[in-house]
C-alpha positions as CSV (number, residue, x, y, z in Angstrom):
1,X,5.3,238.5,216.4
2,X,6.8,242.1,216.4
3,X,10.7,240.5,216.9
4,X,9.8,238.0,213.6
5,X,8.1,240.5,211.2
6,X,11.9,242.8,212.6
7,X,13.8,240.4,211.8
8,X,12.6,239.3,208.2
9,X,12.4,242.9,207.7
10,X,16.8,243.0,208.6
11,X,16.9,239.8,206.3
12,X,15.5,241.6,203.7
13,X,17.5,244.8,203.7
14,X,20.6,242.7,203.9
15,X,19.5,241.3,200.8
16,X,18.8,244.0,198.9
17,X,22.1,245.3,200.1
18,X,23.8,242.1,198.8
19,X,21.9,242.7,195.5
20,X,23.0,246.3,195.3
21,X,26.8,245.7,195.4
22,X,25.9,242.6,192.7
23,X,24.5,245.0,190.0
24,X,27.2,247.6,191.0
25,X,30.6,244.8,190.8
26,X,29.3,242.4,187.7
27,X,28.5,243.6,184.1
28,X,25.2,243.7,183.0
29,X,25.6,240.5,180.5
30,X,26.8,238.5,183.2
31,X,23.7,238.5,185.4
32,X,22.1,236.1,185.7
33,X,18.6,235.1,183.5
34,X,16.5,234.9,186.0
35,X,17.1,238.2,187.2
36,X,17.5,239.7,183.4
37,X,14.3,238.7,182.3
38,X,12.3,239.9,185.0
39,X,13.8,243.5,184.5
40,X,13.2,245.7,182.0
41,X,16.1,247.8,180.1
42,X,18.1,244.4,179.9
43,X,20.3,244.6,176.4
44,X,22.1,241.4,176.1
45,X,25.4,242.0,175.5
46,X,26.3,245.1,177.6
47,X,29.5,245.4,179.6
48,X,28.3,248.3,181.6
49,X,26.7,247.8,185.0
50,X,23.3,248.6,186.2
51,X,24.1,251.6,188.5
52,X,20.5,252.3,188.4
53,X,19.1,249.0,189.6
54,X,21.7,249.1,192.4
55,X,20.5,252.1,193.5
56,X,17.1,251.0,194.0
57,X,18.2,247.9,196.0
58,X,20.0,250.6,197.9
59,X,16.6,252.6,198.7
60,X,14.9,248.9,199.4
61,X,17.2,248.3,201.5
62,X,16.9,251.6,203.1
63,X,13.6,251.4,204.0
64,X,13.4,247.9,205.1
65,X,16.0,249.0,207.9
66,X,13.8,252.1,208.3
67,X,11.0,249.9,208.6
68,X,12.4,247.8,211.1
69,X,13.4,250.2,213.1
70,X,10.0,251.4,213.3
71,X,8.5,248.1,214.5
72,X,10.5,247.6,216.7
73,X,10.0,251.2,218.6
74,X,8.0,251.2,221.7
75,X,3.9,251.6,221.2
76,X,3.2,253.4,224.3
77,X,3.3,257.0,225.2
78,X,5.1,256.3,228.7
79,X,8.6,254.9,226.9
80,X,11.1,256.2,229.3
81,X,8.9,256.3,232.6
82,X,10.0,254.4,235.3
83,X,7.5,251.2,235.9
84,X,6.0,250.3,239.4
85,X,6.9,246.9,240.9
86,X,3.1,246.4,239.8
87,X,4.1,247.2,236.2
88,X,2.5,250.2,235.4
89,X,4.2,253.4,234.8
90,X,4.5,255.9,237.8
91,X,3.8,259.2,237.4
């Protein structure tokens, strides 16, 4: 469970990464409707690009890595002990 919920989290950030260099390369009247109309600010017509939306998918993207990262960290308090052949940590 922990490795899926990791990796959607990676699939996510990449995608908000993609999303970020979208808003930052193509001009704001060239995005596309679905994405226009769910976000506010939208002025039909505009050449200039949304540098503030990109940086947002930037922080998304951010913290889903962050996020992952997390997850997928060791839950005990004996990370780095050397285990037993019986599995448990030695002291």
């Amino acid at each position: 469970m922990k490795k899926l919920v990791t990796a959607g989290l990676v699939v996510l950030g990449i995608i908000f990464l993609a999303l970020a260099v979208y808003y930052w390369v193509t001009p704001a009247d060239k995005v596309p409707h679905i994405i226009s109309n769910t976000i506010s600010g939208y002025h039909p017509g505009d050449k200039a690009v949304n540098f503030k939306h990109g940086l947002a998918a930037i922080i998304l993207a951010a913290g889903c890595g962050i996020l992952a990262w997390f997850v997928s960290g060791s839950k005990s308090n004996d990370a780095g002990k050397p285990i037993s052949p019986t599995g448990t940590p030695k002291q």
